[in-house]
N, C-alpha and C positions, 0 to 999 in steps of 0.2 A: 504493500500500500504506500503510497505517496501524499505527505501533508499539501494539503492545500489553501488550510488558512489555521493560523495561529493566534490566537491574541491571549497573551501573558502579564497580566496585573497591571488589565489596563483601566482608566478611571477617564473621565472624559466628562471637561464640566464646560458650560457655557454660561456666560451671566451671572458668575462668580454661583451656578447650579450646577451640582453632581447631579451627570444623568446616569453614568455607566461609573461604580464602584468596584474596582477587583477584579474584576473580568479574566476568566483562566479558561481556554477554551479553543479548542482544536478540532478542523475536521478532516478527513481524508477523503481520498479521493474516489472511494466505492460507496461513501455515504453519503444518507440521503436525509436531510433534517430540516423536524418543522422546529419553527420556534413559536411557542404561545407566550400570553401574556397581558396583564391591562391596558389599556391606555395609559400612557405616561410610563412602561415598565420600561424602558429604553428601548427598544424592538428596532424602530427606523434609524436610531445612532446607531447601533449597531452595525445597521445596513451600509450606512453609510463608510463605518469602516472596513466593511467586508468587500465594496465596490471600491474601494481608493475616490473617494470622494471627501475624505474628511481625513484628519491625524487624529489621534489620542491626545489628548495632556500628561496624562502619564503611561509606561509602559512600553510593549511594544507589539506592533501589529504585522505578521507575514503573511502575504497573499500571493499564493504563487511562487513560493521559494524566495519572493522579495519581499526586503522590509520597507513600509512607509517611510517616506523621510529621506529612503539613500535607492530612489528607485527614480525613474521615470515614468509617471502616474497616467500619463498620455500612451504611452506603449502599452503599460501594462493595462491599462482598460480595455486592451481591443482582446483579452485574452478572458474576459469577464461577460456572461450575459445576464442580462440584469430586464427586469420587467416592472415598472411599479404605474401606480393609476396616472400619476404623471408621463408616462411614458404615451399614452394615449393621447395627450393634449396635445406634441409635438408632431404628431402625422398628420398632414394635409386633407383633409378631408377628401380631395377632390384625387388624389393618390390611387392609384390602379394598387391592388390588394399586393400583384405578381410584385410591385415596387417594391412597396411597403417591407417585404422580403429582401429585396435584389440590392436594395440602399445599404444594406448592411455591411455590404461587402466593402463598400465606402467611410462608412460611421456617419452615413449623411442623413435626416430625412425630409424626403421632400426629391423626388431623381429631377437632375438638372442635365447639364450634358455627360454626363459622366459613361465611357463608354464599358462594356460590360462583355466578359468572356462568352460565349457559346457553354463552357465547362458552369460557369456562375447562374444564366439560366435555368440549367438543366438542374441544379442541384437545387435550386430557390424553388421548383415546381415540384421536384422530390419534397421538400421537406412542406408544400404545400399541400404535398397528397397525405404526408404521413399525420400532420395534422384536422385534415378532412375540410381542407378549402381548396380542392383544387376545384369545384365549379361556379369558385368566386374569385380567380386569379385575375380575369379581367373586370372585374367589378370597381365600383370606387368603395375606396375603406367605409367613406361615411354614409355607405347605406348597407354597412353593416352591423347587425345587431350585439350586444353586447358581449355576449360571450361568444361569436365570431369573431368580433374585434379583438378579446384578450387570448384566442389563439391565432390571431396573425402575427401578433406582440411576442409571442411566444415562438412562433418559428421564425419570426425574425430576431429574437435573440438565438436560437441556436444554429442560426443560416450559417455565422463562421467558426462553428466549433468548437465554441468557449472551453473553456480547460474547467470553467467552475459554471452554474448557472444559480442566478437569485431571484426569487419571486416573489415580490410583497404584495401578498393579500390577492391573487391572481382570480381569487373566487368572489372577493366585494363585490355586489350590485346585481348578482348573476339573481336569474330566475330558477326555481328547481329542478327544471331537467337541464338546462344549460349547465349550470353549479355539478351536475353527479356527468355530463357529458364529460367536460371538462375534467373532473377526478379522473375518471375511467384514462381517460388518454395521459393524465401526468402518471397515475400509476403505471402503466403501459408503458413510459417511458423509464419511469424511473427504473423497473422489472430488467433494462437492457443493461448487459454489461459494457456496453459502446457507450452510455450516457455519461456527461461528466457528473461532476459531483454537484448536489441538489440543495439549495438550503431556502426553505418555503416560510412566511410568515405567513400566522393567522390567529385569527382572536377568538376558533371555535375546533372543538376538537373534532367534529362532523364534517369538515372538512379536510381533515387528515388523508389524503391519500394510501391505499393500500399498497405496501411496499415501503411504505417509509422506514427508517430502519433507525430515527436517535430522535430524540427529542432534547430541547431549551426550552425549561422556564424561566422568565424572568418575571421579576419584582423590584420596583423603585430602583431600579439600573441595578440589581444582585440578582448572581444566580440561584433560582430556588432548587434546581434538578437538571440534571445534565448526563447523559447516557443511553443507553439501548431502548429503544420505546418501550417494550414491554416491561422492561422495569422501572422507566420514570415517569412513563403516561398512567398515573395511578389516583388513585380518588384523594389520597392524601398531599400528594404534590401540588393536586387542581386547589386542592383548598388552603393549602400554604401560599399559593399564589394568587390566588384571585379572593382569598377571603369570604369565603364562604364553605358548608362543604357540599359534596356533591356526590350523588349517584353516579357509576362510571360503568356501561358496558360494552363489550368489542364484541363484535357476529363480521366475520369473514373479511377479518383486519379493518374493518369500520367500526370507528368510536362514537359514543353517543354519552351526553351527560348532561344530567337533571340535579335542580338544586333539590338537597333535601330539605324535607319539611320538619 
């Protein structure tokens, strides 16, 4: 197995606020991890330093074999695929779907003249099939419906083969069949030993993906539980961090939990 992201007693304040305390915490590169947590549990800091989008205050963070700080942040991003509900804001509405893919290969979005291999094609309609749009490649993005859209997002992060892939919250917004479509195909993914390595935020454990393989809980920027799911996705970890306790069942690596009464 090979480290893919490291972060080592890291703490991480803004506004004279600790949002991240202590942070010890390592993934490799056949894992697949959700991280839960409240509002305000540091989740998106995090994210942030897992995409090389921010430094620590204290500590130190490796992504990729390289450490923040003594890296080129610009190089190493192209080696990162990253999704979050921001990332939808940035696509042209008026964007051919096949684009929205094909820009990747750029780190552009929005295709301008930029000319494009016959090989970069072929492979952006591959990975349009695999995520089941290919009879919306020549569509425009913005008359695609929400959970269409956050798997365009998604095969457009993994159009250049990221070494790591980040998802926050890739499920927000979705309807109920869109929300278990969408499961079904990250699990599916996740399932492949060709996938890089996975690390998914969400604020519900029904959306846990089958196949995920580690779970992070966070609380007030600490970690409450950190390890193999099936031993830290547990009713007592949900209630160390979310504050309350809770009812917890898994049927065919789907999680489900109710607050108790």
């Amino acid at each position: 197995m090979v480290n893919v992201l490291r972060l080592t007693d890291v703490s991480y304040v803004r506004d004279r606020r600790p949002i991240l305390d202590g942070i010890n915490w390592s993934v490799e590169d056949s894992e697949r991890w959700v991280i839960l947590g409240p509002n305000g549990a540091g989740k998106t800091s995090l994210m942030k330093l897992a995409t090389a989008n921010d430094y620590p205050t204290r500590g130190t963070v490796d992504v990729l074999g390289e450490r923040l700080g003594k890296v080129d942040i610009f190089e190493l991003r192209t080696r990162i695929g990253f999704v979050s509900s921001a990332s939808s804001r940035r696509i042209p509405e008026q964007e051919l779907v096949r684009d929205v893919v094909l820009t990747a290969a750029y780190s552009v979005e929005g295709r301008w003249n930029e000319q494009y291999d016959s090989i970069d094609v072929r492979q952006a309609d591959r990975i349009l099939a695999e995520w089941d749009l290919a009879e919306y490649a020549d569509h425009r993005f913005g008359t695609l419906s929400d959970g269409e859209r956050k798997r365009a997002l998604i095969a457009r992060a993994v159009m250049t083969d990221p070494e790591m892939l980040l998802l926050d919250e890739p499920s927000a917004s979705l309807d109920l069949g869109a929300r278990e479509r969408l499961l079904q195909m990250l699990s599916g993914f996740a399932a492949s030993p060709a996938s890089p390595a996975m690390i998914m935020v969400t604020h519900h454990v029904e959306e846990v993906p089958p196949g995920f393989t580690h779970a992070l809980l966070l609380r007030d920027g600490k970690v409450q539980a950190a390890g193999p799911i099936a031993e830290t996705l547990t009713a007592e970890s949900l209630e160390a961090t979310f504050g309350m306790p809770f009812d917890l069942s898994v049927s065919d690596g789907r999680y489900a939990a109710v607050a108790r009464r």
